[in-house]
C-alpha positions as CSV (number, residue, x, y, z in Angstrom):
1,X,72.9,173.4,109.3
2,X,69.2,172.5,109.0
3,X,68.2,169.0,108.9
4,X,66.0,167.8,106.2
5,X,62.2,167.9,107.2
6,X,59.6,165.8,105.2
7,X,56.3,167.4,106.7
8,X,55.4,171.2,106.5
9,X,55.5,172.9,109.8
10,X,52.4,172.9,111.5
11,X,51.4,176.8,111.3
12,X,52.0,176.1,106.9
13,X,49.1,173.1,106.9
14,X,45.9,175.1,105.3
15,X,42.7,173.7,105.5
16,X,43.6,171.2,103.4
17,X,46.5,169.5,105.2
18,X,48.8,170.6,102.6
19,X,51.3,173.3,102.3
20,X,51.0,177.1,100.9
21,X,51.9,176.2,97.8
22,X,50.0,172.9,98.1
23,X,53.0,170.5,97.6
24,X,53.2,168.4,101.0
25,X,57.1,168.8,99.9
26,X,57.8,171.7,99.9
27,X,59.9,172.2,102.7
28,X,62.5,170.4,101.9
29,X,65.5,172.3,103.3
30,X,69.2,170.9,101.6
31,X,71.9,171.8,103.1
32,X,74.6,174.4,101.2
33,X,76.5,171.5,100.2
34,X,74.1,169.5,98.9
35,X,73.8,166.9,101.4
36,X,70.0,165.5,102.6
37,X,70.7,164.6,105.8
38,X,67.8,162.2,107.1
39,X,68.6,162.2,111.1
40,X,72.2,163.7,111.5
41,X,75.3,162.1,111.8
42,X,74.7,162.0,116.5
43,X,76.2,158.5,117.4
44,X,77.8,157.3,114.5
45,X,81.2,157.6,116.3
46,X,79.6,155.0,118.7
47,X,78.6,152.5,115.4
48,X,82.1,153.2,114.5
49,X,83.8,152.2,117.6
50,X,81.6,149.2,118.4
51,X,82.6,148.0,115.2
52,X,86.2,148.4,114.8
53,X,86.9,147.8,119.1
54,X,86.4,143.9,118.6
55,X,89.0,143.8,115.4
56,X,91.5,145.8,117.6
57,X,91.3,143.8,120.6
58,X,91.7,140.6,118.6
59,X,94.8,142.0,117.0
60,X,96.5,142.5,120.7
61,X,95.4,139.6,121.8
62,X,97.2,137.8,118.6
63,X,100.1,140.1,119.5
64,X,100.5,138.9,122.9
65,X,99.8,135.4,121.9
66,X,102.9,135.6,119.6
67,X,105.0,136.9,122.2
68,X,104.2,134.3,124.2
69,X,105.0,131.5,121.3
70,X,108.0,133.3,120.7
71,X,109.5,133.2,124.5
72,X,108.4,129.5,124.4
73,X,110.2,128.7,120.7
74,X,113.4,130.8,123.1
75,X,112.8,128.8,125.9
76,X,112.6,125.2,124.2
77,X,115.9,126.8,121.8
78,X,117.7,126.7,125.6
79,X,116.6,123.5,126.5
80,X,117.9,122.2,123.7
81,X,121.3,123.7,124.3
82,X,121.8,123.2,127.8
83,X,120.8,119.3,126.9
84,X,123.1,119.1,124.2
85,X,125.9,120.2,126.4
86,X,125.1,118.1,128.9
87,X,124.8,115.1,126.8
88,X,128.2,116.0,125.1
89,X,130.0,116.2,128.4
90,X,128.0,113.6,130.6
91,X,129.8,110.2,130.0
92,X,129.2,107.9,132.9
93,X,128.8,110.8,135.4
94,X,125.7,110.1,137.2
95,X,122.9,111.6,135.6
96,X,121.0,114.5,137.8
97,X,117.9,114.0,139.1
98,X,117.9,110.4,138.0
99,X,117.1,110.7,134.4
100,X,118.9,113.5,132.5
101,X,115.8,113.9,129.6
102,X,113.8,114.7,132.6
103,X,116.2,117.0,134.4
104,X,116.5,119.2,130.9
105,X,112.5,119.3,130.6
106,X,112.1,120.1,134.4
107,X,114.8,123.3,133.6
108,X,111.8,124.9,131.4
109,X,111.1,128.8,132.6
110,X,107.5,128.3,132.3
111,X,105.2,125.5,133.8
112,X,102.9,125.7,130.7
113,X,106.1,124.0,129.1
114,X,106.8,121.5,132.0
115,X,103.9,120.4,132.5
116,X,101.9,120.9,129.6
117,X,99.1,123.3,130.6
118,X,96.9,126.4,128.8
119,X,98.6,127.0,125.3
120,X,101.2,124.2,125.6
121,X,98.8,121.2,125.2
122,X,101.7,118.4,126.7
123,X,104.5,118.7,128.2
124,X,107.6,119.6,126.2
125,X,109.3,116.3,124.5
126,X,112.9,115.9,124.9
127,X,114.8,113.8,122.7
128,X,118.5,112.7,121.7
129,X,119.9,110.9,119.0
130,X,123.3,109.8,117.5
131,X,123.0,110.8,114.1
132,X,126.4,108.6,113.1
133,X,124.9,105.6,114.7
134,X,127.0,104.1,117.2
135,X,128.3,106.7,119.4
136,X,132.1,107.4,119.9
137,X,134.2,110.2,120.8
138,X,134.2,113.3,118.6
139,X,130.7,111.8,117.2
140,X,127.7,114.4,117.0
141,X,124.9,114.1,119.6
142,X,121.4,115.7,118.9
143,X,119.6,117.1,121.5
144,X,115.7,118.2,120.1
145,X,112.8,119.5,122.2
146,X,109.3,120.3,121.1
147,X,106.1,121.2,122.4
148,X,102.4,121.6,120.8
149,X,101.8,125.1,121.3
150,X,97.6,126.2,120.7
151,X,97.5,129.8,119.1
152,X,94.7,131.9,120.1
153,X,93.2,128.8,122.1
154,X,89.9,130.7,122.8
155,X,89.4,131.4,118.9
156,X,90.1,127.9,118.1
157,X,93.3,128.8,116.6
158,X,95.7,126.1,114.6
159,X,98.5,124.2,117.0
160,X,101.7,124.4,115.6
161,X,105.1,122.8,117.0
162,X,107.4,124.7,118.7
163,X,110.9,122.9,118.1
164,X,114.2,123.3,118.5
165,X,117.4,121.2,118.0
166,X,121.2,121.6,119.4
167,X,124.1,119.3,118.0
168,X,127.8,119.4,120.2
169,X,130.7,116.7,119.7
170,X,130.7,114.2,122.3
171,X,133.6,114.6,124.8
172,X,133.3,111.5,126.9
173,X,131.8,108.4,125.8
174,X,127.9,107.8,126.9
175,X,126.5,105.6,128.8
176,X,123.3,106.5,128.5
177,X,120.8,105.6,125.5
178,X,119.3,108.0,122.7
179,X,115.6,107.9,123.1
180,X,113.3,110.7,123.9
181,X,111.4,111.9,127.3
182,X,108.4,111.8,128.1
């Protein structure tokens, strides 16, 4: 395939700069198919992939952000469970660690979520409540915990709140109050 050529060839230039035939275009060589290249089609693969190479990398990069949202939304769903177990069953047993709110936020898989670092912007907040009021035996108890979470922190993405709630019958009556940690 011959690429399209504006001048006349060197040994066609008469006396008079021009062409044979006297039209400086008349070397104008189109393709079969009707197609004037100006300079061929070498790198365009390379435009191509420095284009679409930043679009794909932020898509994976969302991807694995989400994961990681998603283990954390898991992972605060947990919390929430083992707390609301714990405050179903607890009674006046001593509390572990102290302070039971604390112990369930300290039971987090990830130190993003304990201690509030990188995505998680603070620590995950762990609260419970008696939803009938005064608490008695056979009485719901809520346990809910929730965490900022940043998406796509390097982007400047949104912050959303990952939370999640439990709800069990008391078993024993409480001695501890509702309230929230930290």
């Amino acid at each position: 395939m011959q690429s399209l050529r504006f001048m006349p060839r060197p040994a066609e230039i008469g006396a008079s700069g021009r062409s044979p035939s006297g039209d400086p275009m008349a070397r104008l060589d189109v393709p079969a198919g009707g197609r004037i290249m100006l300079r061929g089609e070498r790198g365009q693969a390379a435009v191509e992939f420095a284009l679409v190479v930043p679009v794909i990398c932020l898509l994976v990069l969302a991807l694995i952000d989400f994961g990681k949202a998603l283990n954390y939304w898991l992972d605060t769903s947990h919390l929430a469970n083992e707390g609301a177990r714990m405050a179903a069953v607890l009674g006046n047993s001593p509390e572990p660690g102290g302070n039971w709110k604390q112990w369930i936020q300290q039971q987090a898989e990830t130190t993003e979520l304990r201690n509030g670092t990188g995505s998680v912007t603070s620590p995950a907040q762990v609260c419970v409540s008696f939803p009938n009021g005064a608490p008695k035996i056979g009485d719901p108890v809520k346990v809910t915990v929730a965490a900022p979470y940043k998406w796509i922190p390097f982007v400047g993405g949104a912050t959303i709140n990952l939370r999640a709630e439990a709800t069990m019958r008391l078993e024993r009556m409480p001695t501890y109050a509702a309230g929230c940690y930290p």
